[in-house]
Structures are given as C-alpha cells and as structure tokens.
VEXTI-795392 format. One line per 10 residues: their letters; for each residue x, z, y of C-alpha. Coordinates in nm, 3 decimals, padded with zeros to 5 digits, always signed. Example, Ala and Ser with C-alpha at 12.3 -4.5 7.8 and 13.67 -1.06 7.14 Angstrom:
2
AS = +01.230,+00.780,-00.450 ~ +01.367,+00.714,-00.106
% end
This chain:
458
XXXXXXXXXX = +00.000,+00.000,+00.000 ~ +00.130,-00.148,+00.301 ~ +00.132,+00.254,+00.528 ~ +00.220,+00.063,+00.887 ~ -00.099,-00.060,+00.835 ~ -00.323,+00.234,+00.785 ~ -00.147,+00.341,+01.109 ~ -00.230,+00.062,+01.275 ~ -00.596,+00.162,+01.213 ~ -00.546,+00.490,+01.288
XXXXXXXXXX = -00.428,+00.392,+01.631 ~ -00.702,+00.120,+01.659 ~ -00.938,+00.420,+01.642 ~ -00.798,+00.697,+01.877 ~ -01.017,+00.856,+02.099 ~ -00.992,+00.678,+02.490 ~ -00.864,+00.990,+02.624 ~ -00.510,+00.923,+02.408 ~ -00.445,+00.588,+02.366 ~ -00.686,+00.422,+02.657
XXXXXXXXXX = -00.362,+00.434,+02.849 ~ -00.128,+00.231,+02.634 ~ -00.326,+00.022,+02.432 ~ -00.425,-00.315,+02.658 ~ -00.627,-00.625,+02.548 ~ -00.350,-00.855,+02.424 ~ -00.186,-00.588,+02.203 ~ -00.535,-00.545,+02.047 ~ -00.541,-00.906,+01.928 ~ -00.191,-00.863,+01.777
XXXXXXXXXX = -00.335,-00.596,+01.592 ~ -00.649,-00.810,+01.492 ~ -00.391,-01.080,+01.382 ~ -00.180,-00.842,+01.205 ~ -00.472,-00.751,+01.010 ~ -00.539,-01.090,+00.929 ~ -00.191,-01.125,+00.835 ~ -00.183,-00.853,+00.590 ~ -00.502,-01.017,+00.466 ~ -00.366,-01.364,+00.373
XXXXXXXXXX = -00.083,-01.183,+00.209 ~ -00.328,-00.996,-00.056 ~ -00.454,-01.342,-00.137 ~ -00.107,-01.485,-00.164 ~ -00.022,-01.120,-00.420 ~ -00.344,-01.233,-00.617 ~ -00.287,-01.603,-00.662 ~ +00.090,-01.545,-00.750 ~ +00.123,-01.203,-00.886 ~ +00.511,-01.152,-00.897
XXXXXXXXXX = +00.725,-00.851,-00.827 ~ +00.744,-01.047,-00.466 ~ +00.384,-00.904,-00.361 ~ +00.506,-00.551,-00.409 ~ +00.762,-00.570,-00.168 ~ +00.734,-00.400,+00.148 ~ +00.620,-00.619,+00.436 ~ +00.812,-00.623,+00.799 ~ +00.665,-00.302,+01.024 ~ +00.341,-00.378,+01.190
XXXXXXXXXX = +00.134,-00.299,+01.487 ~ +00.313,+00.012,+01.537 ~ +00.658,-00.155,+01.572 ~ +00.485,-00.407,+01.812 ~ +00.364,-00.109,+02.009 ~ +00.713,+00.033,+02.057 ~ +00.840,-00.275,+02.184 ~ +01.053,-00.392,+01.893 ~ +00.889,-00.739,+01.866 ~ +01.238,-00.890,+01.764
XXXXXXXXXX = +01.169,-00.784,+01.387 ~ +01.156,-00.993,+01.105 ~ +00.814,-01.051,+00.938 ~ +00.733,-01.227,+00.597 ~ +00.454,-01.507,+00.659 ~ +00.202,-01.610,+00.355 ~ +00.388,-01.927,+00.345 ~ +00.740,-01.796,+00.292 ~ +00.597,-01.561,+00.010 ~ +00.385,-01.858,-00.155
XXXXXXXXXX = +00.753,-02.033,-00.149 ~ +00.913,-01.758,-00.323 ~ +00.675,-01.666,-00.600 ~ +00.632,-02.098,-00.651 ~ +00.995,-02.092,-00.683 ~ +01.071,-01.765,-00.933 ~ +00.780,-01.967,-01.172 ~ +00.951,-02.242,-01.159 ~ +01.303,-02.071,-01.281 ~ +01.140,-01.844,-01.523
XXXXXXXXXX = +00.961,-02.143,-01.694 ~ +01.296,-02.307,-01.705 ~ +01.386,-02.044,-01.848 ~ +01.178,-02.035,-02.176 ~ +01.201,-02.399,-02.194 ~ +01.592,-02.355,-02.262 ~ +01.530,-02.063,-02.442 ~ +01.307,-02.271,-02.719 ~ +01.540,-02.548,-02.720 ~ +01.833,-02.302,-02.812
XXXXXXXXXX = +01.644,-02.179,-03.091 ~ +01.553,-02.494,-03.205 ~ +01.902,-02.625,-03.234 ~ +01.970,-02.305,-03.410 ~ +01.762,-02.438,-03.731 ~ +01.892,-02.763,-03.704 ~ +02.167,-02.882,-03.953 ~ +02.465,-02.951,-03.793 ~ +02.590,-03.361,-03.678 ~ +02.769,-03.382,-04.046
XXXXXXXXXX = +02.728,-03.703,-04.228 ~ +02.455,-03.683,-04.444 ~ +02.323,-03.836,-04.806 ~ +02.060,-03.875,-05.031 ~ +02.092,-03.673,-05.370 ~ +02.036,-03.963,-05.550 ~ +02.342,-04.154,-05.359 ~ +02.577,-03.920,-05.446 ~ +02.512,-03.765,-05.808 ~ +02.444,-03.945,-06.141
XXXXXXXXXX = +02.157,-03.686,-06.357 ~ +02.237,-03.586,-06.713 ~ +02.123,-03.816,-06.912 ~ +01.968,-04.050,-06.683 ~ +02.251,-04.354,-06.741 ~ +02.311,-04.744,-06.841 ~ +02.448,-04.829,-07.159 ~ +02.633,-05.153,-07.204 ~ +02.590,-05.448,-07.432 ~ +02.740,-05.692,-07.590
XXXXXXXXXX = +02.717,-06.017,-07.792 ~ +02.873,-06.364,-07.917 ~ +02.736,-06.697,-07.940 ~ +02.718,-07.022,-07.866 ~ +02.661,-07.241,-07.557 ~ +02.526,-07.584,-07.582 ~ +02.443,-07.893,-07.400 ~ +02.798,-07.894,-07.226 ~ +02.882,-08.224,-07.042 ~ +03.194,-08.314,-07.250
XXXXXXXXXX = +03.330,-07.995,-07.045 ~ +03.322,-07.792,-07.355 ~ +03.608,-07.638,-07.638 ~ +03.800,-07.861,-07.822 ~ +03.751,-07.763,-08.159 ~ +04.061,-07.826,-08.293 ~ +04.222,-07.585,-08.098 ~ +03.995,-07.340,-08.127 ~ +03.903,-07.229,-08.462 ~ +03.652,-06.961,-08.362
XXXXXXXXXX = +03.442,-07.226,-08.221 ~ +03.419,-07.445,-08.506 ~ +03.312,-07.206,-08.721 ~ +03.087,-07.067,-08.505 ~ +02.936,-07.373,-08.514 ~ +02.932,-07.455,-08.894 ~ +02.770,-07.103,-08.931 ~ +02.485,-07.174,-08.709 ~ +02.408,-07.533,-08.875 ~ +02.466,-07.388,-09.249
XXXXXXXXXX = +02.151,-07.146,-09.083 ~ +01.984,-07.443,-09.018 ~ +01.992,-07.582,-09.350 ~ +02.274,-07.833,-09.200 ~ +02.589,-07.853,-09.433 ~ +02.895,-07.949,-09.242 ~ +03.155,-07.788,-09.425 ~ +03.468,-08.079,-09.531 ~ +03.396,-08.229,-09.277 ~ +03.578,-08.256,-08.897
XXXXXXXXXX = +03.366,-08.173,-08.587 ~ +03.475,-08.320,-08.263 ~ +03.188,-08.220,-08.041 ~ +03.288,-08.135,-07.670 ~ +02.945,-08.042,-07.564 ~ +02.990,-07.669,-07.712 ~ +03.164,-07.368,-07.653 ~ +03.183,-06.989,-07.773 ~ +03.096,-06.708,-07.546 ~ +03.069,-06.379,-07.462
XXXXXXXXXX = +02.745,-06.201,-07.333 ~ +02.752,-05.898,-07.153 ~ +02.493,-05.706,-07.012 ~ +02.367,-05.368,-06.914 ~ +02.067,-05.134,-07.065 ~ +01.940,-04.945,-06.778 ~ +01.775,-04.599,-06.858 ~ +01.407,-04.558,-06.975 ~ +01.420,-04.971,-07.035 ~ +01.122,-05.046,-07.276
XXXXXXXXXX = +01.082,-05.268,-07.567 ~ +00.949,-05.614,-07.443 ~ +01.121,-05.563,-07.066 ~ +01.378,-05.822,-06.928 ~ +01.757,-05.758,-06.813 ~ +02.028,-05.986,-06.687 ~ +02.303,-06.112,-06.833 ~ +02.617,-06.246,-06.772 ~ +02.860,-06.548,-07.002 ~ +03.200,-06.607,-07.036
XXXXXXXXXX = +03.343,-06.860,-07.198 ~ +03.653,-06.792,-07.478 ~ +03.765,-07.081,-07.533 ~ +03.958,-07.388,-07.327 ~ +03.596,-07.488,-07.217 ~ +03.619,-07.620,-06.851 ~ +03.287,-07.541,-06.693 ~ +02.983,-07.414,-06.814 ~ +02.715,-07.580,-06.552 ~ +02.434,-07.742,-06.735
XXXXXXXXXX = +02.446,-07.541,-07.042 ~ +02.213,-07.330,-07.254 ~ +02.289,-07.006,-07.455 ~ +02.148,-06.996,-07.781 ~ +01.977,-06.677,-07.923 ~ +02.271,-06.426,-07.949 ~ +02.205,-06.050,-08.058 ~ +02.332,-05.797,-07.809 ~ +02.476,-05.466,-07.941 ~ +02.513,-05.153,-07.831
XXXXXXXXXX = +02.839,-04.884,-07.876 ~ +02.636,-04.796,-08.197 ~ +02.648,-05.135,-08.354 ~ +02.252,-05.116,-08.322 ~ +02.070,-05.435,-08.176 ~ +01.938,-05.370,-07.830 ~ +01.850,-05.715,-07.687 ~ +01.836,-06.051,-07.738 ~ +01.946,-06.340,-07.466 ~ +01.860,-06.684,-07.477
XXXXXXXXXX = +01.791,-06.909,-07.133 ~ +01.962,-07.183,-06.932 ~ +02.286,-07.098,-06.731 ~ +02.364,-07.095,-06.368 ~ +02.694,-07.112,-06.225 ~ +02.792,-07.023,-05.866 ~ +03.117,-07.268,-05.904 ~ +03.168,-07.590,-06.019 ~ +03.450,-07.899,-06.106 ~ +03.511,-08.260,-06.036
XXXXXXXXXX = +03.800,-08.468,-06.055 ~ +03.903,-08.778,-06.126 ~ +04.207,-09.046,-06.085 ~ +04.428,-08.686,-06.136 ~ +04.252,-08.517,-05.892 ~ +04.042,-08.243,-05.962 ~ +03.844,-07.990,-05.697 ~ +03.723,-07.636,-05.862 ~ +03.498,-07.441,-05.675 ~ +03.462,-07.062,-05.809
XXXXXXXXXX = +03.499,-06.963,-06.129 ~ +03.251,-07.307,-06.362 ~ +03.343,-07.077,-06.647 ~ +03.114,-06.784,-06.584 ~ +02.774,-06.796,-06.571 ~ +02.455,-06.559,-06.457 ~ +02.113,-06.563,-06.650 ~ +01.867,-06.396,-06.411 ~ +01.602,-06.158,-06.673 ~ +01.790,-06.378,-06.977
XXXXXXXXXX = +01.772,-06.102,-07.221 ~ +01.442,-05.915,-07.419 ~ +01.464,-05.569,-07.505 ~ +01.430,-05.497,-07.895 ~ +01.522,-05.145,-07.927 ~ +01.433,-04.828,-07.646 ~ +01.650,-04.534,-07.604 ~ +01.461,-04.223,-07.698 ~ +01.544,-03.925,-07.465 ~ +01.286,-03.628,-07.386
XXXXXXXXXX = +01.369,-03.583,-06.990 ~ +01.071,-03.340,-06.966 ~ +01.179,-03.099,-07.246 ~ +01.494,-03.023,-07.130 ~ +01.503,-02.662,-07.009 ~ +01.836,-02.752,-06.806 ~ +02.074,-03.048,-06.724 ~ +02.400,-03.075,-06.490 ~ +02.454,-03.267,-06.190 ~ +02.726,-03.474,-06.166
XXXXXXXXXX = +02.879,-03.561,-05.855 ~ +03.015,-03.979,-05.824 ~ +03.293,-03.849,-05.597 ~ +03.415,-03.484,-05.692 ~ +03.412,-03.255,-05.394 ~ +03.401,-02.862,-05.373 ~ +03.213,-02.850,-05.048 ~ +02.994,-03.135,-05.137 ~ +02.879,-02.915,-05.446 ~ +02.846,-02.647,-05.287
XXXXXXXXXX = +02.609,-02.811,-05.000 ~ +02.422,-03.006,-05.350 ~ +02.282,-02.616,-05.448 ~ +02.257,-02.468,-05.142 ~ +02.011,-02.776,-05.052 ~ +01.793,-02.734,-05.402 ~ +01.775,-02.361,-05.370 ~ +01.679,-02.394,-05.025 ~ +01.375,-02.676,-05.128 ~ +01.306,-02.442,-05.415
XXXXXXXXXX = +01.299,-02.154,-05.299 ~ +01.484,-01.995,-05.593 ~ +01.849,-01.987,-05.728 ~ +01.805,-02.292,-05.960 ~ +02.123,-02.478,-05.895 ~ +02.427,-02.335,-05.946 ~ +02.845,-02.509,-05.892 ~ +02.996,-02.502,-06.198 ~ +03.306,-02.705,-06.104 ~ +03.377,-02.985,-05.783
XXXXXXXXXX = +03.179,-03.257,-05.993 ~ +02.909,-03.054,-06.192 ~ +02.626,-02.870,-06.029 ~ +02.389,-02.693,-06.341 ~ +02.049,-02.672,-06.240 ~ +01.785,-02.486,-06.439 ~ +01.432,-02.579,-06.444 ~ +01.197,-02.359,-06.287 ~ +00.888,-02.254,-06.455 ~ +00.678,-02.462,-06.216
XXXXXXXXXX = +00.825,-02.763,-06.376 ~ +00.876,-02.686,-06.745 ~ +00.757,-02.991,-06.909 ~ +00.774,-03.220,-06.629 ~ +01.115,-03.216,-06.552 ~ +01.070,-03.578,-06.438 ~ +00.842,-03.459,-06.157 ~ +01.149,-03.206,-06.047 ~ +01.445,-03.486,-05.998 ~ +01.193,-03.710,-05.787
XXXXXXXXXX = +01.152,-03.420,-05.557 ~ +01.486,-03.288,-05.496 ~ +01.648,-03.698,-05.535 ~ +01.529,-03.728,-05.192 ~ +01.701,-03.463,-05.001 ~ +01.946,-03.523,-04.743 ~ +02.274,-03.342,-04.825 ~ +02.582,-03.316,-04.595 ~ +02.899,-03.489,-04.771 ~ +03.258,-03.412,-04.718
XXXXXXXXXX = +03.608,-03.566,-04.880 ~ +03.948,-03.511,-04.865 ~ +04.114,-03.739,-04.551 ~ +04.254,-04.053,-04.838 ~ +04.442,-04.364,-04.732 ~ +04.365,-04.631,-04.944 ~ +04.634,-04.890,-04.978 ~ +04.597,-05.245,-05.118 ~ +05.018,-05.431,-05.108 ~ +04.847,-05.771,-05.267
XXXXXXXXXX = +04.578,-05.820,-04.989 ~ +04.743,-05.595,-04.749 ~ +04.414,-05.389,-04.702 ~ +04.420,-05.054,-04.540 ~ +04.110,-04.834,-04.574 ~ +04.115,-04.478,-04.405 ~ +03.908,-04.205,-04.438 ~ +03.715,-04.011,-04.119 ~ +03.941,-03.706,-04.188 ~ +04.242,-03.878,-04.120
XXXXXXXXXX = +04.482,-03.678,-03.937 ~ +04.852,-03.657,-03.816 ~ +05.082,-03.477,-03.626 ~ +05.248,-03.563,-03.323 ~ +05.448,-03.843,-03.377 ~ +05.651,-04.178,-03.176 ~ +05.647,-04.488,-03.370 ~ +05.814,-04.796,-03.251 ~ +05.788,-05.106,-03.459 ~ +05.965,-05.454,-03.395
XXXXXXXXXX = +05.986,-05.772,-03.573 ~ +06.348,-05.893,-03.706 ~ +06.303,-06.363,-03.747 ~ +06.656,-06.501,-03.879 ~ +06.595,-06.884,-03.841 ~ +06.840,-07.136,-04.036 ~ +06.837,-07.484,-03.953 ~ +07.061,-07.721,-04.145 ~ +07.091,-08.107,-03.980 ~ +07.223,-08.356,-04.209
XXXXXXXXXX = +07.506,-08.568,-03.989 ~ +07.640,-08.918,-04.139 ~ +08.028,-08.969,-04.105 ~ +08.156,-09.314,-04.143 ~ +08.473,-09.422,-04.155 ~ +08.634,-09.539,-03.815 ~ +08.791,-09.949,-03.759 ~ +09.153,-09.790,-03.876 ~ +09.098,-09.598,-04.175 ~ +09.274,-09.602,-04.425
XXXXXXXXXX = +09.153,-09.791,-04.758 ~ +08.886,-09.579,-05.005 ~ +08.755,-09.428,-04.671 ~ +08.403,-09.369,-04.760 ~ +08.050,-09.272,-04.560 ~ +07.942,-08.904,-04.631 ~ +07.704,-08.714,-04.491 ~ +07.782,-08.339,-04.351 ~ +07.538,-08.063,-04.286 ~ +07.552,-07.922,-03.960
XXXXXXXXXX = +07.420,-07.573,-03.982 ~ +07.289,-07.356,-03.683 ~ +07.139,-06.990,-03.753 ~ +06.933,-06.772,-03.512 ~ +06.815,-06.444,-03.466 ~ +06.478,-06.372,-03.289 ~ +06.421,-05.986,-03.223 ~ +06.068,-05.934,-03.086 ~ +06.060,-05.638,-02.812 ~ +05.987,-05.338,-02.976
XXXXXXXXXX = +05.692,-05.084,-02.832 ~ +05.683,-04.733,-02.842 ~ +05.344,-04.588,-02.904 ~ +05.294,-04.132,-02.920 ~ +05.014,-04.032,-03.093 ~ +04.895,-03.664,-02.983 ~ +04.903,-03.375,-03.276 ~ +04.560,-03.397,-03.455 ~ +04.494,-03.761,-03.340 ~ +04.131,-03.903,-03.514
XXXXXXXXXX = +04.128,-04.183,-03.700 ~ +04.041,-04.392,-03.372 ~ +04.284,-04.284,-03.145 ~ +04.506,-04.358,-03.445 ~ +04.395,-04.706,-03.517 ~ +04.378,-04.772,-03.110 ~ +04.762,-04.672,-03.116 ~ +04.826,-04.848,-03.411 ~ +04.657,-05.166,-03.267 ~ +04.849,-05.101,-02.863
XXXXXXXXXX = +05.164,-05.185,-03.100 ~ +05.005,-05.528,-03.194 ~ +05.097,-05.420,-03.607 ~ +04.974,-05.652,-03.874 ~ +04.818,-05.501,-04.207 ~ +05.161,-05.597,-04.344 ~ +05.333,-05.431,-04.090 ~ +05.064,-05.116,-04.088 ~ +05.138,-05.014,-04.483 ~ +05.511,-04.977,-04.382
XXXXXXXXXX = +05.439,-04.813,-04.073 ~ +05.140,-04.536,-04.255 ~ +05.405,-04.498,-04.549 ~ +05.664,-04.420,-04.338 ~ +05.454,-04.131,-04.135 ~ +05.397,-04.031,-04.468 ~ +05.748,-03.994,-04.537 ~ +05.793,-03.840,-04.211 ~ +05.544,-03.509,-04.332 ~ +05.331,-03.617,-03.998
XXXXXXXX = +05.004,-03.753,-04.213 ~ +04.774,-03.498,-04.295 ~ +04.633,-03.768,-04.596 ~ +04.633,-03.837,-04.922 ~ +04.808,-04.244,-04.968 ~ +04.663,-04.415,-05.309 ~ +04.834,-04.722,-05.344 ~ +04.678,-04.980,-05.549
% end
C-alpha cells in the first residue's frame, strides 16, 4: 500500500482552519492527478502482475507540497515497459530451458546403423551351391575336344543318357563346352522358388554368348541336391576378330542367368523355438557391441542382450516372444545403433588405392615430397669416311648420348598434432601427391610413429 498516498488524503481532508492556508487550487489538481496516477498504476499491477507492481512508487502529494517537485516518478507506461519486458526474458527463459532438456535425451551426432546392416543372426545365412554341366548352342566359340578330355566325355555321357551311342567314335563339335554353375541358397528359400546363377566356362571355350545350359544338378556342402538350373545365358562381354585382329569386351566367358535355377530341397530350421541365439557382428568392434545391447535392452525394456566377445552379442528371448522368435528380430532389426572402428588405412600397391578411415589421426608432423626425372636420350650420328681416308675406311654410325636430371621443387606441408582425416587429405593434396606418391608418403609417417592408424596393405 502506497502510505504517501493515504497522506495525501489525509491532507485533502484537513479541517480549513489548518491547511486553508497552504493548500491553493492548482496544488489540489496535482493531488487529483496524483490520484489518478496511482489509479492507472493498480490497473497496470493487475494486467501484469510482476514483482514490479510491488515496488514502491516515487513520493506523492506530500513531496509536491514541500516543494521537492524535482523527484523522480514511475509513469504507467514505464511500468507496462518493464513488466512486458521481464515476460519476455522469463519466457525465453523456459524456452531454452526445454530445449536443453531435450538435447539431453537425444543420442549424440555419432554415425549411426541399422541392426540388420551391421550383424548377421544365428542361423539366419546363405548356403552355396554348386554344379557341372554342359553348355550348348555355342557359335563355333566352344572347347575343342581334343584338348579337353573332360568335355568329351561329358558329352558322350549325356548322349549315352539319351539313348545316343557315341563311344569309338571322334567328336569334333565346337558348339559345346563344360561349365561350372555356382549359385547361392538364401535362408528360408522354399521348394518351387527361383535363384540366380552364375557359369563359367573350364575349358579353352572362347565366349559363351548365345548359349544354353542344360539341366545341371546343384549341390550343396552336404552332397545333397538343392536346385536345378537350366535357361539361356547372358553375357555382359563379348568377342570379334578377324584378319588377326580380335576386340574382347569383358569377360565372353562368364555368364549370368537371372532366376535360372528351381529349388528342390528347403533347409529346415525352427527360428521360433529357439530359446536363444548370438549376434554376430560383420565388423568386430568392442564399443559397437556394447552399443548393439545397450540398444535391445533399452527397446526391451529388460536385460536380454548381453556382449559376449567384440563380434558376438547373446540375446535371450523374452517370454513375450517365446515361440515367435521371428516376430522379435523384425523388431529390434530396425534399430538405429551408433557404430565405431578402429582408425585403418587401407592400402591397395596394384591400383594405388588409398582408403582411410574417419578416425584417422597423426601427430604433428613436416612432410616434404619432390619428384626425382633422369631423362636419357641417345641420337644415332652417321660417320663417313672423309675424301683422304685411307683404304677399308668404312661408314658407321655412333650414338651420341645426352642424360638429364629434372628435380621438381619440393613443398613443405605441417600438419597440426591430432589433424582429421580432412585437414590431412587437404595437406596431403596442397603438396600436389599422386596415389603413388601418397602410399610412400602414409608409410613413411607410419614409420615415423606420427600415424595414430592401423596400415593393411593389400
């Protein structure tokens, strides 16, 4: 409560006979517009009810009565300012407070994975096939029999099936050659479904294009018959020549048959019976296992997954899923899990490819590199015998040899301690290296204890 102001009034009602001679007609409307004053500022306390509106307000009509009209006072407006103002912080306020938390929950800027792109499920695999047989229909492009034995009696085995007897007799077809099938039995595949396969020739057979596989069995590691491929081949190369000339494009003696094979035989495995299976991770890593259980738990809700070792995570099935294990890998195979590796360099001397890893690192280092060209030039010169020589002179011809040695100007580039595999690459680059030239140079750094990596040379 605002006391000046209950003085005010008090004073506003004093007998005549004790303030008639001080109080005067224009101090009586500064009173009447102090009151209004202190009015407006109870409206501006109930529209914006801060700590603001309980402040004292500047001295009133009694200050203005003892002359001291040189004193501050707070309008409505200046308070309205204020309280707009402190609303406007405080609700910046929560809003940063919310986005804090937020971020809190959030996983941190790591890169991230499916499951099912980084781990292979017990049980859930391919198996591989395999067969023999024949390809037909060859444009004279085919084995020559007489050098290849296998072929020939390849092919008297399949006519003798045929009720065709050829034996003591010579074949000298070019139109045929012997093979090798290969193809791959993908988990849960069921008897009647269609897989791909892929033919190779054996023999001295020049190109496959235009020919057709006969029935051939496909086995598995068991010896058991899984599938059976049959179909026309397609070739992504091919050869002509001719006058002794001969193009090749690709590789005429593979071949691709797209759905060429029919499944015979299914694998039998009970997925939803299992009370347990491991986890096995494609690229071994102990904080990438780690992060693979700590993500099913987490879904779960329940210590199901366990790391056994960097590769294996064992997760038990919980009793919400016993007999439908099935049901549990399609709901965890979708969760994003942050990956990690060890910082590798990956070196390739044949193609000169160099592959480096996000957690490449070295140490401070100076690395100048400069190229050495020796150039030898030899210019044959023909010396003849002059008018005057003597007889048996004879015309020879004398190499004239001239040798140079080209240094380029070598650069010296400082990488920082802890340099990323950018500002590596960018200093690596400001040196103007060539793959060739970057092997020797990563090697050396190597050599040099200043790479924090791993090199596998290939």
């Amino acid at each position: 409560m605002n006391n000046d102001l209950l003085i005010d009034l008090l004073i506003a009602h004093e007998p005549p006979f004790s303030a008639s001679a001080r109080v005067s007609e224009p101090v009586t409307q500064r009173i009447l517009e102090q009151m209004e004053e202190a009015r407006r500022v109870r409206d501006a306390d109930s529209y914006f009810p801060t700590t603001a509106a309980y402040v004292m307000p500047a001295r009133g009509s009694l200050a203005m009565l003892n002359g001291e009209r040189d004193t501050v006072r707070a309008t409505p407006h200046a308070f309205g300012l204020d309280a707009v103002m402190r609303k406007c912080i405080f609700t910046i306020f929560v809003f940063m407070t919310m986005m804090v938390v937020l971020m809190s929950f959030s996983p941190a800027a790591q890169a991230e994975a499916r499951l099912k792109d980084i781990v292979a499920f017990e049980g859930v695999r391919d198996n591989l096939l395999m067969g023999y047989g024949l390809v037909v229909g060859l444009n004279g492009t085919g084995d020559k029999l007489k050098n290849n034995e296998f072929t020939s009696q390849s092919l008297i085995a399949f006519l003798e099936r045929q009720g065709v007897n050829t034996r003591g007799t010579e074949l000298k077809s070019k139109n045929i050659a012997a093979v090798t099938i290969t193809a791959t039995l993908p988990p849960f595949a069921r008897s009647g479904g269609k897989i791909n396969v892929t033919v190779s020739a054996m023999g001295d057979a020049r190109s496959l294009q235009g020919g057709m596989l006969l029935a051939t069995a496909l086995y598995g590691a068991d010896g058991e018959v899984y599938a059976v491929a049959q179909g026309p081949l397609s070739i992504a190369g091919f050869e002509a020549g001719g006058g002794g000339t001969t193009i090749t494009k690709g590789v005429p003696t593979n071949a691709f048959i797209a759905d060429g094979a029919i499944i015979e035989r299914e694998i039998d495995f009970a997925l939803n019976k299992m009370a347990s299976l491991n986890i096995g991770l494609r690229n071994p890593d102990m904080s990438t296992a780690k992060h693979v259980a700590e993500t099913i738990n987490r879904h779960l809700g329940v210590d199901a997954a366990e790391m056994i070792d960097p590769g294996t995570v064992h997760l038990r099935v919980p009793i919400d899923f016993r007999g439908n294990t099935a049901k549990l890998l399609a709901e965890i195979e979708q969760l994003p899990v942050q990956t990690d590796q060890i910082a590798k360099v990956v070196i390739d001397e044949a193609s000169g490819t160099v592959v480096m890893g996000e957690n490449v690192r070295i140490d401070t280092v100076a690395i100048s590199q400069g190229n050495l060209v020796v150039r030898v030039e030899e210019t044959p010169q023909v010396s003849q015998p002059g008018a005057l020589a003597p007889v048996g002179a004879e015309t020879v011809v004398t190499p004239v040899t001239t040798v140079s040695v080209e240094e380029s100007k070598a650069k010296l580039a400082v990488l920082p301690h802890g340099a990323s595999l950018r500002e590596l690459v960018g200093g690596l680059n400001a040196l103007g290296v060539g793959p060739r030239d970057l092997i020797t140079i990563l090697q050396t750094i190597k050599t040099a204890g200043a790479l924090e990596a791993e090199i596998v040379a290939k």
